[in-house]
N, C-alpha and C positions, 0 to 999 in steps of 0.2 A: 639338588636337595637344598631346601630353605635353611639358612643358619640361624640358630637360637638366640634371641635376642633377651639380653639383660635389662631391658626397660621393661617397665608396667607399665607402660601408657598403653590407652588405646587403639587400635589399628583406626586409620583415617578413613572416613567415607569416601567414595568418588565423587569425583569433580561436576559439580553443579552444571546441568545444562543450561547453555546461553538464555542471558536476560535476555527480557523485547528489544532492549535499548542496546544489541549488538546483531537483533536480526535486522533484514532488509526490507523496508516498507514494500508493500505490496501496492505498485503504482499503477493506477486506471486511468486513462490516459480518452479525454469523451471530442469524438469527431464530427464535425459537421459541416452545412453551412451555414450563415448568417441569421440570426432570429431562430434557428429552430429549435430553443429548449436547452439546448446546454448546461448553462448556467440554472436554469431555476430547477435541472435533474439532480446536478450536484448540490444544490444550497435542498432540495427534498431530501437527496439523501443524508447528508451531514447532520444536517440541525433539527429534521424531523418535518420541515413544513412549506410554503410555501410565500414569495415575498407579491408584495401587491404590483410593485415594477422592478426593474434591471435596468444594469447599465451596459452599455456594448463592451465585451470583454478586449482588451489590447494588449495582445501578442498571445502572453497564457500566462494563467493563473490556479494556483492549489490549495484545497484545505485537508486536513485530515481528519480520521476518526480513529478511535480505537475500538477494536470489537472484541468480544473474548469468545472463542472458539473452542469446544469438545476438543482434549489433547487426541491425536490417533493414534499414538503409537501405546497408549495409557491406558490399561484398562480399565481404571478408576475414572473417577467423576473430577477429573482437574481440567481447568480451566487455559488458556494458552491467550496471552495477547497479541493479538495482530493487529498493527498500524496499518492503515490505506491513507492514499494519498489518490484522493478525485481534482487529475488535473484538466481543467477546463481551456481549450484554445480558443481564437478567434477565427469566425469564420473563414477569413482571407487566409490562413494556415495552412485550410485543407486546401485551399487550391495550389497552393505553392507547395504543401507532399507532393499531392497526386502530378505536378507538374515536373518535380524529382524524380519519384518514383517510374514514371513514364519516360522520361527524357532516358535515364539510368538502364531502362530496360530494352529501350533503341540503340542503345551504343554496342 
């Protein structure tokens, strides 16, 4: 049974669910080989367009966006932000996974 309390304050709301800036970016991680698009998929998707040339990407490289996403669990009209992170590799990357990935599944 609850004991009565000699205060007139307010009872406390619950504890605010996590800001963006303590979720986990949602990382997209884009594979290929060499010249095929990588880079001008992700500078499409980030910035909205498309650049006239590129440069060969070395090693790997990331930009992010923020989106703001319908909450699901809400059944109201609120908004949720979600950071992405489109990281872009070099082609020589994939061959060095798939070289991993292979060797790793022979042993």
């Amino acid at each position: 049974m609850p004991r009565p309390s000699n205060s007139t304050s307010t009872p406390r709301p619950p504890s605010p669910t996590p800001s963006t800036s303590q979720q986990q970016p949602l990382k997209i991680t884009l594979l290929g080989p060499a010249s095929s698009g990588k880079t001008a998929l992700r500078y499409r998707y980030i910035r909205g367009e498309f650049q006239k040339s590129y440069r060969a990407t070395i090693g790997c490289d990331f930009l992010t966006r923020t989106l703001q996403l319908p909450q699901s669990e809400s059944g109201e009209n609120q908004l949720e932000e979600v950071e992405t992170q489109v990281w872009d590799t070099a082609g020589n990357i994939v061959l060095l996974f798939y070289s991993l990935v292979l060797k790793g599944e022979r042993s």
